[in-house]
N, C-alpha and C positions, 0 to 999 in steps of 0.2 A: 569302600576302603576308608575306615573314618580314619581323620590323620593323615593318612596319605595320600598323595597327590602325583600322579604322573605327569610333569610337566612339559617331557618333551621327550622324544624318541627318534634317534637317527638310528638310519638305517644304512649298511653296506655292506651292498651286494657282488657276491662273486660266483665264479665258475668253477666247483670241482670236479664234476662230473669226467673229465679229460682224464682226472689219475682215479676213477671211482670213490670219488667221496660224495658226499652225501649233504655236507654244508653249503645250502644258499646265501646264505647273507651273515653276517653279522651283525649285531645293535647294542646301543646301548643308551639307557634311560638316564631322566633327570626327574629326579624328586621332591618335590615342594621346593622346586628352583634353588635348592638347598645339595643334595645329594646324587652324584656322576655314579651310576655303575655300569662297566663297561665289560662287555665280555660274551654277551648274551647269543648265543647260537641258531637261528634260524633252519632247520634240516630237516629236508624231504624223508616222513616216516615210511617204515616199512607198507603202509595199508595205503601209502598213494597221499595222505595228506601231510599237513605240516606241524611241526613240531617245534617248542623254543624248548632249547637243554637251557641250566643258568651257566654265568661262571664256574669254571673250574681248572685246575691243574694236574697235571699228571704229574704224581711223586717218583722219585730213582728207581724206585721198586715196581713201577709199575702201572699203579693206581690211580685211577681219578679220583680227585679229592674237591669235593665243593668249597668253591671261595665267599661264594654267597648262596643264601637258603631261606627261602621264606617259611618262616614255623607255622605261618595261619594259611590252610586254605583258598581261600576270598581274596586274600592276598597274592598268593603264586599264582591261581586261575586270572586274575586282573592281568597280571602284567604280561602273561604271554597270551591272551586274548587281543591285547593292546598292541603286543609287536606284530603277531601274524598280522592283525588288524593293517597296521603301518606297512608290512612288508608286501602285500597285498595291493596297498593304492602307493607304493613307491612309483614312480615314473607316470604315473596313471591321468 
């Protein structure tokens, strides 16, 4: 990821399973100790592994709508490699 730097990743972990949801954690990354984005979803996929969705908002209408979106590849695959990665050795 030239340029970009994952500087730091917390992670916060919850339980929704009790009302059937599906989100484990949430996170949210720090960028060339420069840039907070916070919002990042951690969720048990359908096939048994895990998932990061990014930011996003649900509009009046309905709709999820992304807050944030990585346009390169190399780029989105980094960063949710990164958090499973983190969400995996949390408490570890």
């Amino acid at each position: 990821m030239p340029g970009l730097k994952i500087t730091e990743i917390k992670i916060y972990p919850f339980d929704t399973s009790g009302a059937g949801g599906k989100t484990l954690a949430m996170a949210e990354i720090t960028v060339n100790d420069a840039l907070l984005i916070k919002g990042f979803r951690v969720v048990q996929a359908k096939g048994g592994g895990l998932f990061v969705g990014f930011p996003c908002v649900k509009g009046k209408d309905g709709k999820w709508r992304d807050q944030v979106a990585a346009v390169d590849n190399l780029v989105k695959t980094t960063i949710r490699n990164r958090i499973i990665e983190e969400y995996k050795n949390y408490g570890a």
